[in-house]
N, C-alpha and C positions, 0 to 999 in steps of 0.2 A: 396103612401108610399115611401120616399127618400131608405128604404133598400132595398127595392123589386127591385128600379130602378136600382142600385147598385148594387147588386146579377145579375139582368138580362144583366148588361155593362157588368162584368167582366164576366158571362159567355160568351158573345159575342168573349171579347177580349180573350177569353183562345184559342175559335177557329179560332180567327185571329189575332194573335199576334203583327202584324205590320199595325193593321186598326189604322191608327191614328187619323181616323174622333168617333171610338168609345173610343181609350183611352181620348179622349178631350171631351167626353161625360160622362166619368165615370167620369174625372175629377171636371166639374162641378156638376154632382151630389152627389159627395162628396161636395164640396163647398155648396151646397143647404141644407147639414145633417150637417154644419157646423165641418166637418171632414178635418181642414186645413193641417196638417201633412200631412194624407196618398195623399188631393188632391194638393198637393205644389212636390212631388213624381211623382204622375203622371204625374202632369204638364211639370216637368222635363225632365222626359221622352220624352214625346211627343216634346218638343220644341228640344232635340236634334235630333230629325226625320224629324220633317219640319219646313218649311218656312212659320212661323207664321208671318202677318201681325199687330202684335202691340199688338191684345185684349188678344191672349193665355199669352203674356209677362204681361202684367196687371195684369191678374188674379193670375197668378205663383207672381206675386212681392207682392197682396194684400196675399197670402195664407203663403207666405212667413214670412209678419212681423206680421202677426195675428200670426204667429207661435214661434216669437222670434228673427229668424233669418233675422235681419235688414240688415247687411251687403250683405249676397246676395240678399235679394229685392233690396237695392241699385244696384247691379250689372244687374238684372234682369229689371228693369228700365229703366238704359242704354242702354240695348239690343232691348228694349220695343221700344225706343225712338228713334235707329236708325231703326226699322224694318218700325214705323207709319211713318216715314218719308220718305224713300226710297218707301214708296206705294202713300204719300201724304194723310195722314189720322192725319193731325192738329189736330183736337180734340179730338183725342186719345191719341196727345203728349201731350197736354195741361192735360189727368187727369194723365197720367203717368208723369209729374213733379209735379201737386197737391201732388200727393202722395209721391215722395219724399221730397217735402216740408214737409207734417204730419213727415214722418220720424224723419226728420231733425231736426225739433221743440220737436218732441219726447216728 
């Protein structure tokens, strides 16, 4: 059950506020209960704590325009795009422009 796993993250993260490996777990499990908003939030969060290698920008730019807010998926994209590349992770940049392509064509 996506509530349960939800309930058991944020209890997690209440006792550790700055576990970033569990707010990018609640994260996705809101993504999972199709909860874009709260999980486009936490994604946020978390990306300004660390050094996300491309996939947490992905996720935060899908959760983004599923949410409305196209203009910073487009920003988050970018971000997305220079993180996969500074690691050397092509095929991460390749969906993170796919998807600003979707954008785009809107």
């Amino acid at each position: 059950m996506p509530t349960d796993r939800i309930a058991a993250f944020r209890d997690m993260l209440e006792k550790q506020p700055d576990n970033h490996t569990v707010r990018f777990g609640l994260a996705n499990e809101l993504l999972k209960a199709l909860r874009f908003e709260e999980a486009a939030d936490e994604l946020g969060l978390y990306l300004q704590k660390q050094d996300d290698e491309g996939n947490g920008w992905l996720r935060y730019a899908e959760a983004l325009r599923v949410s409305g807010r196209e203009n910073e998926a487009r920003d988050a994209i970018t971000k997305g795009i220079e993180a996969a590349t500074r690691h050397n992770h092509g095929t991460l940049v390749g969906e993170l422009n796919a998807l600003r392509e979707e954008i785009d064509e809107g």
